[in-house]
C-alpha positions as CSV (number, residue, x, y, z in Angstrom):
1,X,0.0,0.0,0.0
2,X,1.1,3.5,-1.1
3,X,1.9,5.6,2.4
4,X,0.1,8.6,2.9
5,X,1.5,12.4,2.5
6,X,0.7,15.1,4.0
7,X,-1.3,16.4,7.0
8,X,-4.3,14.9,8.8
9,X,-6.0,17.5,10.8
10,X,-7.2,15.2,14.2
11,X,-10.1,15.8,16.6
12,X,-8.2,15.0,19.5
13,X,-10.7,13.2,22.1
14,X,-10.6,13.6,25.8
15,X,-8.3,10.8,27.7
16,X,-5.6,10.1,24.5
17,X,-2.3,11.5,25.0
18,X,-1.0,13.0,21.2
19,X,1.1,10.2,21.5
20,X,-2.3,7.9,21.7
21,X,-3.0,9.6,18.4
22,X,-0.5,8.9,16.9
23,X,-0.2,4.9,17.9
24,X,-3.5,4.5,16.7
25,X,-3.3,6.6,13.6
26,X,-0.2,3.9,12.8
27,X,-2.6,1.2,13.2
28,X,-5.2,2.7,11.1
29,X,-3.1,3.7,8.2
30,X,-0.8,1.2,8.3
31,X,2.6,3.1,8.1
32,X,4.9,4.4,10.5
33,X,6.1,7.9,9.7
34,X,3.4,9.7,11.1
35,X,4.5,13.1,13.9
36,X,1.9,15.5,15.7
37,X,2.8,19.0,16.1
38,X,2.3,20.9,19.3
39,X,1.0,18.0,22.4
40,X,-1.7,18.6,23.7
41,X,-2.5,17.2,27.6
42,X,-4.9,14.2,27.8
43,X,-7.6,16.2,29.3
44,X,-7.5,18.7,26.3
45,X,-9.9,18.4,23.3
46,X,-9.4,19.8,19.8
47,X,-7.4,20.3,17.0
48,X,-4.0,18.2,16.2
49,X,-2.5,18.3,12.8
50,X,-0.8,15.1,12.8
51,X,2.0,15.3,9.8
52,X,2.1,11.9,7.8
53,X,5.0,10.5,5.7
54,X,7.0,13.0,3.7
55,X,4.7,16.1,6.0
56,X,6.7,15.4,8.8
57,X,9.1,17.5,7.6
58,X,6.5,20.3,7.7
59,X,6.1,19.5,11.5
60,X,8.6,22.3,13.1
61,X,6.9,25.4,10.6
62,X,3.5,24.2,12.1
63,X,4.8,24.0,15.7
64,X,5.2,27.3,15.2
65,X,2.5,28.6,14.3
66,X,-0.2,30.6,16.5
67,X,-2.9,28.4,18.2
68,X,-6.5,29.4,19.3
69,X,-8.2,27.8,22.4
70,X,-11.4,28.2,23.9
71,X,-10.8,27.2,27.6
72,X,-13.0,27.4,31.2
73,X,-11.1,29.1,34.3
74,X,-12.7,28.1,37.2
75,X,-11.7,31.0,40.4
76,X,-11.4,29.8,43.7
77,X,-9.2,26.6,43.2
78,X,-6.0,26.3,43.0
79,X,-4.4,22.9,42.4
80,X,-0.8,21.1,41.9
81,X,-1.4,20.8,38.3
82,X,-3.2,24.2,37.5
83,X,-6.3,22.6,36.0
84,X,-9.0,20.4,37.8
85,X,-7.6,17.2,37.2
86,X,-4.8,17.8,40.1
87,X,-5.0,18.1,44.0
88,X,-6.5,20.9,45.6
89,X,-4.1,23.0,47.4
90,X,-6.1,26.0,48.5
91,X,-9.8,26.8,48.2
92,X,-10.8,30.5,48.5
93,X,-13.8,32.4,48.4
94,X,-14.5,34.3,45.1
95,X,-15.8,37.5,45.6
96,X,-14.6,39.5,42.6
97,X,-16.9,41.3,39.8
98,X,-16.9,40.5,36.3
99,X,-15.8,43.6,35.4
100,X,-12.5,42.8,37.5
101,X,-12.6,39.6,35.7
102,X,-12.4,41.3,32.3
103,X,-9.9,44.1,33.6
104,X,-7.6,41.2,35.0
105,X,-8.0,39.4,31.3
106,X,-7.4,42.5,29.4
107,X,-3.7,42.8,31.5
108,X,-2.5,39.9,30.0
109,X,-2.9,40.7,26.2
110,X,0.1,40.8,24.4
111,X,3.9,39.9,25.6
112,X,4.2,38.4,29.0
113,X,7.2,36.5,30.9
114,X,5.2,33.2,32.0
115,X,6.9,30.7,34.0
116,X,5.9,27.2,32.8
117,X,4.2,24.4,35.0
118,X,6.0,21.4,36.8
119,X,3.4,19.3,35.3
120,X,4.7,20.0,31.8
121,X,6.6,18.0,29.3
122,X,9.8,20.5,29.3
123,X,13.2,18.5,30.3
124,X,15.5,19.8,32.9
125,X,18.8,18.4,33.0
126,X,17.4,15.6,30.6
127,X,14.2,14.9,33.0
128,X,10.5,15.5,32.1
129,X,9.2,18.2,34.6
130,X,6.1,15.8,35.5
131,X,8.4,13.3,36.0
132,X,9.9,15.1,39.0
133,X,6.5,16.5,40.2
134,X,5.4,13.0,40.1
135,X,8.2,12.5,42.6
136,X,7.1,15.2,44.3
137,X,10.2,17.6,43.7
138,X,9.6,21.2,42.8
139,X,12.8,22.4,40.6
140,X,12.7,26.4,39.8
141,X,11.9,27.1,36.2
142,X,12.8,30.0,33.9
143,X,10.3,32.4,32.9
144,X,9.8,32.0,29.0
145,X,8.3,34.8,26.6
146,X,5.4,34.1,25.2
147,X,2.1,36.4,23.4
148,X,-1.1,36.5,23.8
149,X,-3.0,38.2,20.8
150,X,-6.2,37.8,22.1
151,X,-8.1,37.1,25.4
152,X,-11.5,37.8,24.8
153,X,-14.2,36.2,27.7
154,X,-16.9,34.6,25.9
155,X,-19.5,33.5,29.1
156,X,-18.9,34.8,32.6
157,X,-20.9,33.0,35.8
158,X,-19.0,33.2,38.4
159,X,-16.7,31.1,39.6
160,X,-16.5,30.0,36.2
161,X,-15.0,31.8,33.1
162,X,-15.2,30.9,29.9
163,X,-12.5,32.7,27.5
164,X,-10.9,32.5,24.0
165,X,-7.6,32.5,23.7
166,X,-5.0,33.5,20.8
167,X,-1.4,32.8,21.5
168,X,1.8,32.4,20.6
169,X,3.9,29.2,20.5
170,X,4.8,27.1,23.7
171,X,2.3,29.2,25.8
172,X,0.5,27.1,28.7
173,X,-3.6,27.9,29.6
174,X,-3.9,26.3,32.7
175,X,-0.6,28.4,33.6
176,X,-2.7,31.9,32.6
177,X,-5.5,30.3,34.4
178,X,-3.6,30.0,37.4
179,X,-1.6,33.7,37.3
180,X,-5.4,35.4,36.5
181,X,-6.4,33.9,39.5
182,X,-3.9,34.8,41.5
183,X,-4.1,38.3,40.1
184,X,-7.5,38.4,41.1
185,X,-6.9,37.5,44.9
186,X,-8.4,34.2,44.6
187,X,-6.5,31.7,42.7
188,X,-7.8,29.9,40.0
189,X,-7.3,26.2,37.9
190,X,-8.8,25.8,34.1
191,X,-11.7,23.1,34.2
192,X,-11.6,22.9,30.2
193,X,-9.8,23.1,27.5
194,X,-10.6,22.8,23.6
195,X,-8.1,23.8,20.7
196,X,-9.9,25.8,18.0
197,X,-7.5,26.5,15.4
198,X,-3.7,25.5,14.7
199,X,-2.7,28.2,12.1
200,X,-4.9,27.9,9.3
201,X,-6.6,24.3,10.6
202,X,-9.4,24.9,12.5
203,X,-11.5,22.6,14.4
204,X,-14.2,22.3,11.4
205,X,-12.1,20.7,9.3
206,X,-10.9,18.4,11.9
207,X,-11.8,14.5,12.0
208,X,-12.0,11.9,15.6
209,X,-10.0,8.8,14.9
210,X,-13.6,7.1,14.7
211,X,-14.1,8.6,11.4
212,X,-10.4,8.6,10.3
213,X,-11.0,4.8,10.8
214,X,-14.8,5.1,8.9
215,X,-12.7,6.8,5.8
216,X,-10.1,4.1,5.5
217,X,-12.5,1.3,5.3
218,X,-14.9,3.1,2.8
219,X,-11.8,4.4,0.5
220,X,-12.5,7.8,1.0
221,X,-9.4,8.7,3.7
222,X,-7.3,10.8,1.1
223,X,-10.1,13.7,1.2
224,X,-8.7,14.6,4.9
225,X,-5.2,14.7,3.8
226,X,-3.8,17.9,2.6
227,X,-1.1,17.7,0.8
228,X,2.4,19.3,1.3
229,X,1.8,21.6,-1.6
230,X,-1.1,22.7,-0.2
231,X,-0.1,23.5,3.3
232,X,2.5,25.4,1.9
233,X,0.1,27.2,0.0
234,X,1.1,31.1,1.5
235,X,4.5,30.8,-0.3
236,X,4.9,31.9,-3.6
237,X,5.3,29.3,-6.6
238,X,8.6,29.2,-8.8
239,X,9.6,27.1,-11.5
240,X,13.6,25.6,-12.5
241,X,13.7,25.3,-16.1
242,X,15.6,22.1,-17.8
243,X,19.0,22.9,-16.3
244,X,17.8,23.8,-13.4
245,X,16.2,19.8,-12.7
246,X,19.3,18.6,-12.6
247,X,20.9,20.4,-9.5
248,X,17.2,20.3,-7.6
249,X,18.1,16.3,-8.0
250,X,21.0,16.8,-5.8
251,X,19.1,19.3,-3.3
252,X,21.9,22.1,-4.6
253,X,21.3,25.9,-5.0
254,X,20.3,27.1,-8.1
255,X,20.9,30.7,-9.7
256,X,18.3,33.3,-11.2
257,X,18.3,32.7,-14.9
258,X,17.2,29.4,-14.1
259,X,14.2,29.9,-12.6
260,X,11.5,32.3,-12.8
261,X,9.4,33.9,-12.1
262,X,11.9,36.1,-9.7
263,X,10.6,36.4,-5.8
264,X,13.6,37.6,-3.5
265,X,11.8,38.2,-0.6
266,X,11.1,35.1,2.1
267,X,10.2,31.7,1.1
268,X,9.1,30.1,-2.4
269,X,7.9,26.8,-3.7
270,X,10.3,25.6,-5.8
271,X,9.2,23.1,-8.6
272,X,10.9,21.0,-11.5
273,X,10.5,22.0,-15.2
274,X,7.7,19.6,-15.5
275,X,5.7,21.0,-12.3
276,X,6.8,18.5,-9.9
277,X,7.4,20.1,-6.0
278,X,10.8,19.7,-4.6
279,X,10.6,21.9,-1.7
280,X,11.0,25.3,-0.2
281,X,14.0,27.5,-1.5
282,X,15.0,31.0,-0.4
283,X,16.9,33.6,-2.5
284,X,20.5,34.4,-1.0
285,X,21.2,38.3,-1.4
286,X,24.9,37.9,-0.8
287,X,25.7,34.8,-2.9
288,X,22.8,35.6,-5.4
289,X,21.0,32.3,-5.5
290,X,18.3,30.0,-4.6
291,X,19.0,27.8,-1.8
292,X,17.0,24.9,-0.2
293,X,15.5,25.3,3.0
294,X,13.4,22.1,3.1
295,X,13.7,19.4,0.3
296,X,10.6,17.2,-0.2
């Protein structure tokens, strides 16, 4: 059987690690190169491109990307692993407004120094943090930058919160849930947590493993892969002519007059004479050429 290529867009079900997802994807598909990009924690639901045979090398450009979540902050808990599924270390009366609620949001828009959790997957001196909170070892971690482009809440009834959240790579939610409760004199855990949108796949075009499983059997699965030309859509398209095939064989740099049409600013799509995509190139200023950044 051919293998798959490209990206599989995955509802991600509550009580499956990304790891789960992958595992079983393995099993449905029958192959093995199959990556996720960005985990998310068992409890979370949502969005997980999964990238599948030659996409895995698109896996770091969509780690990157900006992520949307819709999430529920519930005030007046605070717990060991900053969301409801941890112990209960203080419980405090929540006597705020909503319009403190909203004020205490509206502070955290945009950059912010956040200090990640001990029930996270980040290694310290080679060791998973939840590894050592497991043990029940606290280590100090360093306060990473992260953004957040939008916090907007969507439903307010106290205790509970629910918000929608736009943020920047490697940014925690039950870690803002936590600090806007603390803000707020009151402490706080997230009880939810859906992913909405993983750059430009969102949660509509998104498929359970059920139905990933339903598609296979019917002979339908390649209409939820896209393909690696089609991720990479946003980039411009150029074309080596004749000459040009020969060094794109050998993943080599190639200069203008064999390509065209010209773009010299960020990243193109570079294809072969007869159409076929070889990967992304970028123009070199100094040495006056296309070089590869990704070969596919």
């Amino acid at each position: 059987m051919a293998e798959f290529q490209g990206i599989i867009v995955i509802h991600k079900e509550k009580g499956f690690t990304s790891h789960d997802v992958v595992a079983k994807l393995r099993g449905i598909l029958h192959m093995k190169k199959i990556g996720h990009t960005g985990t998310l924690d068992p409890d979370a639901t949502g969005v997980l491109p999964v990238a599948l045979g030659k996409g895995t090398k698109l896996v770091d450009l969509l780690t990157d990307k900006e992520k949307t979540y819709e999430a529920v902050l519930h005030l007046g808990i605070t717990t060991d692993t900053q969301d409801m599924s941890g112990a209960v270390l203080k419980e405090r009366g929540v006597s705020v407004t909503e319009e403190e609620v909203k004020e205490v949001l509206r502070s955290f828009v945009g950059e912010q120094m956040q200090v990640p959790p001990m029930y996270s997957a980040l290694k310290v001196d080679g060791k998973k943090l939840y590894e050592l909170a497991r043990e029940g070892k606290t280590v100090e971690r360093k306060a990473r930058p992260v953004c957040f482009y939008e916090i907007e809440p969507l439903e307010i009834h106290l205790p509970l919160v629910k918000i929608r959240v736009t943020c920047s790579k490697g940014t925690y939610i039950r870690t803002l849930c936590h600090d806007v409760g603390e803000k707020l004199g009151c402490g706080g855990c997230m009880e939810e947590l859906l992913r909405t949108k993983v750059g430009r796949f969102s949660l509509e075009e998104s498929h359970t493993l059920s139905e990933v499983q339903a598609a296979m059997e019917e002979g339908t699965i390649q209409d939820q892969i896209y393909p690696v030309e089609q991720v990479l859509a946003d980039y411009p398209a150029v074309y080596a002519d004749s000459y040009g095939d020969r060094l794109l064989l050998n993943g080599n740099p190639l200069s203008e007059n064999l390509v065209s049409p010209q773009h010299k600013e960020g990243w193109v799509r570079m294809y072969a004479s007869d159409k076929t995509f070889t990967g992304i190139f970028q123009w070199d200023k100094g040495k006056k050429k296309y070089y590869p950044v990704k070969m596919f």
